[in-house]
C-alpha positions in Angstrom: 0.0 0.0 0.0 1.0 3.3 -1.3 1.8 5.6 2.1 -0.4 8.8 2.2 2.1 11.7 1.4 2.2 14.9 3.3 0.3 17.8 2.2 2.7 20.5 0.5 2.5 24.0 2.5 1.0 26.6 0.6 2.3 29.6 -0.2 1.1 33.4 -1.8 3.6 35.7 -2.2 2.8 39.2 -2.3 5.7 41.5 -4.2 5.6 44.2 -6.8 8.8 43.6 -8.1 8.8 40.6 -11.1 12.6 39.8 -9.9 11.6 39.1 -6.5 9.0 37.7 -7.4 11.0 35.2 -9.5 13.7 34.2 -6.5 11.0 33.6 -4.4 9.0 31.1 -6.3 12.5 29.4 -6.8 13.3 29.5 -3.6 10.3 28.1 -1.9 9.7 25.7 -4.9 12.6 24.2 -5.3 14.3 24.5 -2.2 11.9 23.8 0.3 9.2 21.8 -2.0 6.2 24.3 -0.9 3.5 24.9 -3.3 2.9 28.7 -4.8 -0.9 28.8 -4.9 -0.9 32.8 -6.0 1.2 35.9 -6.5 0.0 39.5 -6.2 1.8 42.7 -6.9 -0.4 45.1 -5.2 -2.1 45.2 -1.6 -5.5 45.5 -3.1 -5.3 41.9 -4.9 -3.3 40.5 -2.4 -5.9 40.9 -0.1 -8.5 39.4 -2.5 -6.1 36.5 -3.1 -5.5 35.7 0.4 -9.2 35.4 1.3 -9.6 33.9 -1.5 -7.0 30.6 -0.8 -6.2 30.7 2.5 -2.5 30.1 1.9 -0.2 28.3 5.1 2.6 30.7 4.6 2.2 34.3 3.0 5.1 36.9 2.4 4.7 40.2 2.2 6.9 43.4 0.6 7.0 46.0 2.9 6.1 48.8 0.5 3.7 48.3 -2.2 0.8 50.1 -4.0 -2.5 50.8 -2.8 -2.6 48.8 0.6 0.9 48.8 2.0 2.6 46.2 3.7 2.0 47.1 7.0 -1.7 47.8 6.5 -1.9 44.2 5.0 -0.4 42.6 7.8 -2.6 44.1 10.2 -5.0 42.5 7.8 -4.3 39.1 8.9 -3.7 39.5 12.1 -7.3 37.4 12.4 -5.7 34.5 10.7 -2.7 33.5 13.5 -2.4 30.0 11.6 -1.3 31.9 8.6 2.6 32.1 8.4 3.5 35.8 7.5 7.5 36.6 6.6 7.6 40.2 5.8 10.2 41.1 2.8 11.9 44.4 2.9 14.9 46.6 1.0 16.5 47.8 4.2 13.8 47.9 6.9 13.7 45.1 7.8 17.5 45.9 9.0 16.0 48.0 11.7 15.3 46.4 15.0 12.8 49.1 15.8 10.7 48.3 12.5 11.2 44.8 13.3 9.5 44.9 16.4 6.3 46.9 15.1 6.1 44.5 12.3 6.6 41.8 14.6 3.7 43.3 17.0 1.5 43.3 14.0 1.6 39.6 13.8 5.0 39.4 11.1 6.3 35.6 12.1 9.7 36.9 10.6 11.8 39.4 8.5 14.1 39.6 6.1 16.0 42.5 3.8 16.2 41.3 0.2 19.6 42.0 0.3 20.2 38.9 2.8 18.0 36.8 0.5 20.1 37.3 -2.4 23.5 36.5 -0.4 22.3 34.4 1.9 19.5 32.1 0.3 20.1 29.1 2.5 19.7 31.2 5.5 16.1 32.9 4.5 15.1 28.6 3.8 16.3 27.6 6.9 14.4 30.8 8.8 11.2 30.3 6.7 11.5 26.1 7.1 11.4 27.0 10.9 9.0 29.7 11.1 6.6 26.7 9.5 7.4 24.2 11.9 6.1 26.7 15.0 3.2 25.8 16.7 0.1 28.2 15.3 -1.2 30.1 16.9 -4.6 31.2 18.7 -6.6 34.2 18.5 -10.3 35.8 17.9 -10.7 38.8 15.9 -12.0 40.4 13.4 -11.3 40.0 10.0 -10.6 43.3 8.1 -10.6 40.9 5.0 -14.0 40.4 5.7 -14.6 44.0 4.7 -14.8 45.8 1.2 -11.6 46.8 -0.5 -12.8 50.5 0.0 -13.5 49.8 4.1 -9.6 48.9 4.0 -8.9 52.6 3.0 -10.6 54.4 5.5 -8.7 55.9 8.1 -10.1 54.4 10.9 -8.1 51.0 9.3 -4.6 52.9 8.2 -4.8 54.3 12.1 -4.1 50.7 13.4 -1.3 50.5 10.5 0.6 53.4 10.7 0.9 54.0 14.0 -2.0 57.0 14.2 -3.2 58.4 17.3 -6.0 57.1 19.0 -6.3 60.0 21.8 -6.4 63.5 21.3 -9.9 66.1 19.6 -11.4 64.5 16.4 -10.6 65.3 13.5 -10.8 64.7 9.7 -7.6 63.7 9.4 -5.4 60.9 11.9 -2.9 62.7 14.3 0.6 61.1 15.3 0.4 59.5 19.0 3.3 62.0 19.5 1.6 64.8 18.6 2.4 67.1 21.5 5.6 66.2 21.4 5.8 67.2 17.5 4.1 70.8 17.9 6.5 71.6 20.6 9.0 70.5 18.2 8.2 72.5 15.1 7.6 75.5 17.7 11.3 75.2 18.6 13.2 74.7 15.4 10.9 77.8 14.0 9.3 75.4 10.8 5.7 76.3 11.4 6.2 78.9 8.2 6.5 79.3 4.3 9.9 81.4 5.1 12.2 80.5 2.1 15.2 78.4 3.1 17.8 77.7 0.0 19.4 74.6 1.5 15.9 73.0 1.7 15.1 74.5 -1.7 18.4 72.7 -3.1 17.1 69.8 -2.3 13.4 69.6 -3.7 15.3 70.7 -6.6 17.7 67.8 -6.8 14.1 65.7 -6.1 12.4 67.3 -9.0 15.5 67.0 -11.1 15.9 63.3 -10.8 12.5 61.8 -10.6 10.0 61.9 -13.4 6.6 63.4 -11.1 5.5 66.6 -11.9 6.1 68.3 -8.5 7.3 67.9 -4.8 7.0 69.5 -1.6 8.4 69.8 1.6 5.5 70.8 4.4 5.5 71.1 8.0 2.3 70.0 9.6 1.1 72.6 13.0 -2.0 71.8 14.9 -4.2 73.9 12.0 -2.0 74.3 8.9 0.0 72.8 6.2 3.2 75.1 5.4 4.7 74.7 2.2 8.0 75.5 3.1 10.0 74.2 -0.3 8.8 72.8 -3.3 9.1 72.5 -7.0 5.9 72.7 -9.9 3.5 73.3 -6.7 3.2 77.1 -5.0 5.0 77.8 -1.7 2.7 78.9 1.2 0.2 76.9 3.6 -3.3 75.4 2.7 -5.7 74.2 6.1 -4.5 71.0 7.5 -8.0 69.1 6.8 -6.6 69.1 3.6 -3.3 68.0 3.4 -2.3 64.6 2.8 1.3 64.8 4.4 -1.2 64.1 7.5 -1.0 60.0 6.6 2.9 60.1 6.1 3.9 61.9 9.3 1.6 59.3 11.3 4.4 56.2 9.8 7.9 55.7 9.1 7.8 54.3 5.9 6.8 55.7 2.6 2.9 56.7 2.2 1.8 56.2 -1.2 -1.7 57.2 -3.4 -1.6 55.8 -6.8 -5.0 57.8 -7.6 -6.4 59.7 -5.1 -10.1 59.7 -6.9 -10.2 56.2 -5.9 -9.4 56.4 -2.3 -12.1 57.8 -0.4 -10.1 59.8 2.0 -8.7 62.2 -0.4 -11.2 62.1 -3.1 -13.4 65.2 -2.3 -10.0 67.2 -0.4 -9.6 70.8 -1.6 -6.1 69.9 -3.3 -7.5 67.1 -5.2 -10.2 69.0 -7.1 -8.8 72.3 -7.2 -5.3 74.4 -6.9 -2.8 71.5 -6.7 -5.4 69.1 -8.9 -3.2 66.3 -6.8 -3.8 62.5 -8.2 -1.2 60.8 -7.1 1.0 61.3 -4.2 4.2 59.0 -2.5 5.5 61.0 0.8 8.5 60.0 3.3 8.4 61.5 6.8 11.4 63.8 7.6 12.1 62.5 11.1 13.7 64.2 14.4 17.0 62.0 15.6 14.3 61.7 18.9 11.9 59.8 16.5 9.5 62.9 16.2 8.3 63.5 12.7 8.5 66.9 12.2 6.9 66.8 8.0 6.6 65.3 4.8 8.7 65.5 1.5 6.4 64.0 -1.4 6.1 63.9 -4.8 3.3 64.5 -6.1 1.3 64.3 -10.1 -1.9 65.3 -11.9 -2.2 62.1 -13.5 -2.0 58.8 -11.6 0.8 56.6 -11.2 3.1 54.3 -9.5 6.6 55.2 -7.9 9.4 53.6 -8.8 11.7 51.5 -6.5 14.9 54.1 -7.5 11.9 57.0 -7.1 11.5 55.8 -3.6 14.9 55.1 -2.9 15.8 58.9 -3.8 12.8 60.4 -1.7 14.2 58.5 1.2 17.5 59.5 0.9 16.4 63.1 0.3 14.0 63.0 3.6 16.7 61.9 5.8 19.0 65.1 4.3 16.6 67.4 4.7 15.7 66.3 8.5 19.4 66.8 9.4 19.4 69.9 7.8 16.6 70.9 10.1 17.6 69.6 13.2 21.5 71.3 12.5 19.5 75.4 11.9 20.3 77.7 14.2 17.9 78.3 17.1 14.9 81.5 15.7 16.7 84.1 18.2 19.9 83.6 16.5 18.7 83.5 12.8 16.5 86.5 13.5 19.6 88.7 14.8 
């Protein structure tokens, strides 16, 4: 008699990048012998696909379109028998961002850099991330919800880190918020006051990404200041308003491929008039404290989706810009 084999583990793998798409399905395929029962290159899909098959094991880019990783994670935090190994470009690298990722349920997580020069490491770490017990836990599932309920802000508030105290308001607040006001108080960025070295770099931005505009904005308790940017006017608009609110809640990137799709931006003031913003990726410019202090984004009329290198370069330019802040001279001392 023929003896019953074991049943394959089943994986979906969630990646908008073809490439890693590619080592992964070899890796897990040939390597370990799991099955690949769906890929998905955008949150939105993914999240269809995973209700969809159920998958034993799913893993999960950090920064993708639509629904981001993060928000998809917190997604499946009502499946705890459902293997999740979140895939980053440096993140991952960051025991701080581990540990938030971890809290929202990630079993593991790995840089793709490691994967590529390590693979039989990232085997051996998924093969025992599969042989853990599973887990047990009641909740609700988000995936139960529409697509559009996923968008909402009362869903990206358990993602991003929003606050969950403070007035209501239109828009989520940081859980640090008092902190940040202070903050912006004391480095004198609550303006639209023209500063060159910040203007140098939205330049540099503008110059080397194909978007149509970006901005620089610090975010007080009523207003958005433009305080540099490039295709888009200088100056302030209300803070109800300004979607730089999303991407100083998070540490990672905050994108909007079309923001007439997404219900919390569709009817703002800069999306169907003045800026006419349809798409939108931002990157907080964060305090050495961990306080994020603004936004630099790039923003288009038309929508679209942001290239790895795009990102990479916003980053890069965010963290410049949020030294340069932190190094200006105290107001008293550039006023004299």
């Amino acid at each position: 008699m023929r003896q019953m084999e074991s049943r394959l583990q089943r994986v979906g793998i969630v990646d908008d990048s073809r490439t890693m798409q590619a080592v992964l399905e070899q890796l897990l395929t040939v390597r370990l012998r799991y099955e690949i029962v769906g890929v998905a290159s955008d949150g939105q899909t993914a999240v269809s696909m995973i209700k969809r098959l159920r998958p034993d094991l799913v893993t999960i880019d950090l920064l993708l379109p639509y629904i981001d990783g993060r928000q998809l994670l917190d997604a499946l935090q009502s499946f705890p028998e459902m293997k999740k190994v979140v895939i980053s470009t440096a993140a991952c690298e960051n025991l701080a961002v581990k540990a938030s990722l971890e809290k929202l349920g990630a079993d593991g997580c790995v840089s793709k850099t490691r994967i590529s020069q390590d693979p039989d490491n990232f085997c051996n770490l998924v093969a025992a991330i599969m042989r853990r017990p599973k887990k047990v836990r009641e909740t609700v599932s988000p995936l139960s919800m529409p697509l559009a309920a996923l968008n909402r802000p009362s869903f990206a508030a358990r993602s991003g880190g929003l606050g969950e105290q403070g007035p209501i308001t239109s828009y989520p607040l940081p859980t640090d918020e008092s902190k940040r006001l202070t903050a912006l108080q004391i480095l004198g960025l609550a303006n639209d006051t023209a500063d060159r070295r910040l203007d140098l770099l939205t330049e540099h931005l503008a110059k080397t990404t194909s978007y149509s505009a970006c901005a620089m904005t610090f975010l007080d308790k009523d207003t958005q200041w433009i305080k540099s940017s490039v295709g888009v006017d200088r100056g302030f608009t209300a803070r109800s308003d300004a979607i730089c609110n999303y991407t100083i809640c998070g540490d990672e990137p905050f994108i909007v491929t079309d923001t007439h799709t997404d219900a919390r931006f569709a009817k703002l003031k800069t999306v169907i008039s003045g800026a006419m913003i349809r798409s939108y990726v931002g990157y907080p410019i964060i305090q050495s404290s961990g306080i994020r202090l603004g936004a630099l984004c790039l923003l288009d009329t038309r929508p679209r989706r942001v290239t790895i290198k795009e990102l990479t370069n916003l980053r890069s330019i965010a963290r410049i810009a949020a030294d340069m802040v932190e190094s200006r001279p105290e107001p008293t001392q550039r006023a004299a």
